[in-house]
Z-matrix of the N, CA and C atoms (Angstrom, degrees):
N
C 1 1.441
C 2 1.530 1 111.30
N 3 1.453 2 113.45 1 -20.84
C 4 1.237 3 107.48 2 -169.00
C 5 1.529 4 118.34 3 -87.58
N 6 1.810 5 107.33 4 -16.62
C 7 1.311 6 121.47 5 177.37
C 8 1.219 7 123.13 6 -114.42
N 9 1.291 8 118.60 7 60.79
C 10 1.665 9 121.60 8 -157.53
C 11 1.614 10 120.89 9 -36.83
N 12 1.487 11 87.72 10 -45.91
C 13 1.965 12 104.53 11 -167.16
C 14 1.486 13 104.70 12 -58.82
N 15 1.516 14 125.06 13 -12.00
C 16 1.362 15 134.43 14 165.93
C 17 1.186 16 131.78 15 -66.83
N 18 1.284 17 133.16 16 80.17
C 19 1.441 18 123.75 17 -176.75
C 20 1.317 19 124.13 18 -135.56
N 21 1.186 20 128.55 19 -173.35
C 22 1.818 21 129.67 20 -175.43
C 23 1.425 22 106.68 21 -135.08
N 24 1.230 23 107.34 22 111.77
C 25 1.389 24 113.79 23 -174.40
C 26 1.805 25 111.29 24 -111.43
N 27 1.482 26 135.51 25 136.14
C 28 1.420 27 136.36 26 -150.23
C 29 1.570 28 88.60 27 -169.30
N 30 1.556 29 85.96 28 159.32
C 31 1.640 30 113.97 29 176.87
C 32 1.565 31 105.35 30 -149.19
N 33 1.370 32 96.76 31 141.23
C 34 1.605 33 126.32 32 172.03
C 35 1.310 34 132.37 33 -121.80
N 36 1.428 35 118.64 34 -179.19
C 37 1.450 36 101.93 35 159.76
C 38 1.372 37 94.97 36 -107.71
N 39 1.758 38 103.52 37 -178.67
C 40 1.627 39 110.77 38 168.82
C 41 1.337 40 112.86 39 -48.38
N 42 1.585 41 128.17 40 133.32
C 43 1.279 42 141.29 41 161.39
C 44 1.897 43 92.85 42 91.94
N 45 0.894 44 103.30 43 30.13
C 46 1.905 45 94.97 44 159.45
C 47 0.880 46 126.30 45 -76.51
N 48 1.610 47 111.18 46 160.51
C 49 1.852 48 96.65 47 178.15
C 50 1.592 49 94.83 48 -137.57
N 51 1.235 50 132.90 49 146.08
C 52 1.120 51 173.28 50 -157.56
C 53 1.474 52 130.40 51 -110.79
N 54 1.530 53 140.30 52 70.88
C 55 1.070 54 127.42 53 171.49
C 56 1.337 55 128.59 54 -69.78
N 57 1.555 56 151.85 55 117.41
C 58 1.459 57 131.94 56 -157.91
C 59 1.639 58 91.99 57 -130.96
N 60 1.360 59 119.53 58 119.46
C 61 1.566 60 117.88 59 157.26
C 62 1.195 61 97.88 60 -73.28
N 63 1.708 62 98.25 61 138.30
C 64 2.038 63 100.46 62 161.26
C 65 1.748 64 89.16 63 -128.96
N 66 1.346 65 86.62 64 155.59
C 67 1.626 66 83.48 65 154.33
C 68 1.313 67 130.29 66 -70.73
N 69 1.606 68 114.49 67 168.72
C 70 1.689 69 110.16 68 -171.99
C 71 1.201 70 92.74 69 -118.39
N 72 1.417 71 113.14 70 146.53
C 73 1.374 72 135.51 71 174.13
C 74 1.263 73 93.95 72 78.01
N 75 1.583 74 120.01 73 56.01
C 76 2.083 75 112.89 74 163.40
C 77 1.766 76 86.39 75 -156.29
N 78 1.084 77 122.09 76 149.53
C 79 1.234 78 143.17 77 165.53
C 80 1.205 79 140.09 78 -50.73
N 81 1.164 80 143.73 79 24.63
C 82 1.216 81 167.91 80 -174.20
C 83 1.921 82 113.24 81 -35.44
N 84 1.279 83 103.81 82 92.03
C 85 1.660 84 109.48 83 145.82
C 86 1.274 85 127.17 84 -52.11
N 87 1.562 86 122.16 85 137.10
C 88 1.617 87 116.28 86 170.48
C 89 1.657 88 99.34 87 -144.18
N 90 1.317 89 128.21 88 110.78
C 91 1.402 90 123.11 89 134.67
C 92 1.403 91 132.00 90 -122.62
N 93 0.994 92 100.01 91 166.79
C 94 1.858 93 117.54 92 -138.45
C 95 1.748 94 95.59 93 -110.20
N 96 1.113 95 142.98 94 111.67
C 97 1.178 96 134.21 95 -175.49
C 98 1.757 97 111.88 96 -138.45
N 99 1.226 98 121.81 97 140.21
C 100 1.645 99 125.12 98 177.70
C 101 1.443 100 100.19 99 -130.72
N 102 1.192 101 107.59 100 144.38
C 103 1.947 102 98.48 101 160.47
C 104 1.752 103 110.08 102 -69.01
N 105 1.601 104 93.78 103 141.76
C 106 1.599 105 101.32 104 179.51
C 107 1.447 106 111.83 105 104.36
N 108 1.456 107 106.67 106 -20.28
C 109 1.861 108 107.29 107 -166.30
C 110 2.004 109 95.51 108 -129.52
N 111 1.101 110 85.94 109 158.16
C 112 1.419 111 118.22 110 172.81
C 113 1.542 112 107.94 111 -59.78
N 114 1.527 113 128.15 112 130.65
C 115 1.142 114 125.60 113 -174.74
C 116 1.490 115 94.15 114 -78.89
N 117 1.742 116 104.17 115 167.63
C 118 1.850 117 108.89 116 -170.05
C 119 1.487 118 83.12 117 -131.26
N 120 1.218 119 130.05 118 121.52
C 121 1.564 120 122.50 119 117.35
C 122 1.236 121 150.80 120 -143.45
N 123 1.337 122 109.07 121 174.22
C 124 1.503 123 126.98 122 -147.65
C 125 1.753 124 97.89 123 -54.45
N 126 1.301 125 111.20 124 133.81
C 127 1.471 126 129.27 125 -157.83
C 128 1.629 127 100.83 126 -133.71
N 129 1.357 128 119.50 127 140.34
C 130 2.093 129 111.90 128 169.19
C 131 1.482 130 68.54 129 -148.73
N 132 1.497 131 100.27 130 -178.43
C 133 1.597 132 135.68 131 157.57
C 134 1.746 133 112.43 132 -110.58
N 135 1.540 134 94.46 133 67.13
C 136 1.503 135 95.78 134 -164.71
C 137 1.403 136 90.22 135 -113.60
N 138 1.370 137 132.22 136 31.32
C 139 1.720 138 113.44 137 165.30
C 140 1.773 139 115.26 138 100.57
N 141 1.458 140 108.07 139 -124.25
C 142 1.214 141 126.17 140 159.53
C 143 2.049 142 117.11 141 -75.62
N 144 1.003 143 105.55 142 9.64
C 145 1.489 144 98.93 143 -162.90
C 146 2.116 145 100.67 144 -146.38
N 147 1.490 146 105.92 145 5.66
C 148 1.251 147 97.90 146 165.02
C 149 1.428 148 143.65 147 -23.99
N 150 1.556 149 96.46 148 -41.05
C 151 1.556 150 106.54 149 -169.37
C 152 1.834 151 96.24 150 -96.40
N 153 1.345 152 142.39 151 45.95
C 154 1.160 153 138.98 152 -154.70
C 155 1.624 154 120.13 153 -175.67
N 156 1.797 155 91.66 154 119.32
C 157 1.463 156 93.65 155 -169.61
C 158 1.666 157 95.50 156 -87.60
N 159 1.529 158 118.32 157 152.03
C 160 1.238 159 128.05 158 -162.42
C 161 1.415 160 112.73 159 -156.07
N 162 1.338 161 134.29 160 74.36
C 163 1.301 162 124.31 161 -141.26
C 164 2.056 163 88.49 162 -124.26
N 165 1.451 164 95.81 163 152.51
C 166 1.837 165 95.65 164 -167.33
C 167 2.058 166 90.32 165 -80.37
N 168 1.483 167 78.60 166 -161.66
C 169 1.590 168 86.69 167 165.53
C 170 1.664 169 123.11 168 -57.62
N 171 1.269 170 125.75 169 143.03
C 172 1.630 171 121.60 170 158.94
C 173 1.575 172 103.53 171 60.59
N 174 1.418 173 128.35 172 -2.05
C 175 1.369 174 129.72 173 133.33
C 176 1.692 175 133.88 174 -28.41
N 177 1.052 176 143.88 175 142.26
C 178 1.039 177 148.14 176 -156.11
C 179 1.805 178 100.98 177 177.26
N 180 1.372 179 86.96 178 149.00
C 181 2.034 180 124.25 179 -159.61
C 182 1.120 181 94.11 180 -144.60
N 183 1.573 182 115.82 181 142.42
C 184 1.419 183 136.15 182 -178.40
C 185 1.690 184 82.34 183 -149.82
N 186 1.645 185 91.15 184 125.47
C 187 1.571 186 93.82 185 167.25
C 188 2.007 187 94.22 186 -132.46
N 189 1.371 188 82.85 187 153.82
C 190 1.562 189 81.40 188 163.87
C 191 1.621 190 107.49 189 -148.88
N 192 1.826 191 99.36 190 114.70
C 193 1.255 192 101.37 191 -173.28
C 194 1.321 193 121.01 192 -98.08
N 195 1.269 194 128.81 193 -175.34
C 196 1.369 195 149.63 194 -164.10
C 197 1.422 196 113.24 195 -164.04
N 198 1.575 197 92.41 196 114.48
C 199 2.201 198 84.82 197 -177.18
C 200 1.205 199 87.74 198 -104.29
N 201 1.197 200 102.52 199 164.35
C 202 1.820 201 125.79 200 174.68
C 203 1.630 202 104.60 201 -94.93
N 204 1.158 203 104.26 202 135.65
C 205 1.880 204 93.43 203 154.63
C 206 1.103 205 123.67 204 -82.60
N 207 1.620 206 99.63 205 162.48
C 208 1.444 207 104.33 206 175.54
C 209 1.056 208 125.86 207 -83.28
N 210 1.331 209 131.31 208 -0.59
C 211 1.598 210 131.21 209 161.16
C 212 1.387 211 116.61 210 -57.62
C-alpha cells in the first residue's frame, strides 16, 4: 500500500489458479480485473487497512474468486 506504482500484472484462462508470494508484515492491495467484468477487490473489516491483504509470517490465504460481468 505504501508503494502503489508496484504491482504484478498476469493473464489466464477461465478457472486459473495463481500462486503469489507477498511479504508478511507489509500491506498488500489486490484487484482482480478482465475486460467485460467488474473489477474485484480484496475487502476485510480490518479498520484502517480494510482494503489490504496483510498476512504475518508462514500465513497463508486461499481466495477463490468470481467476477461478475458487466452486462
Amino acid at each position: 500500500m505504501s508503494e502503489p506504482p508496484n504491482f504484478l500484472s498476469g493473464s489466464g484462462l477461465a478457472n486459473a489458479q495463481f500462486t503469489i508470494l507477498v511479504p508478511s508484515d507489509v500491506a498488500v492491495t489486490m484487484v482482480v480485473s478482465l475486460a467485460g467484468y467488474k473489477n474485484w477487490s480484496y475487502t476485510t473489516d480490518a479498520g484502517s487497512l480494510k482494503n489490504a491483504i496483510l498476512l504475518v509470517p508462514g500465513e497463508e490465504l486461499n481466495l477463490d474468486i468470481r467476477l461478475q460481468s458487466k452486462r
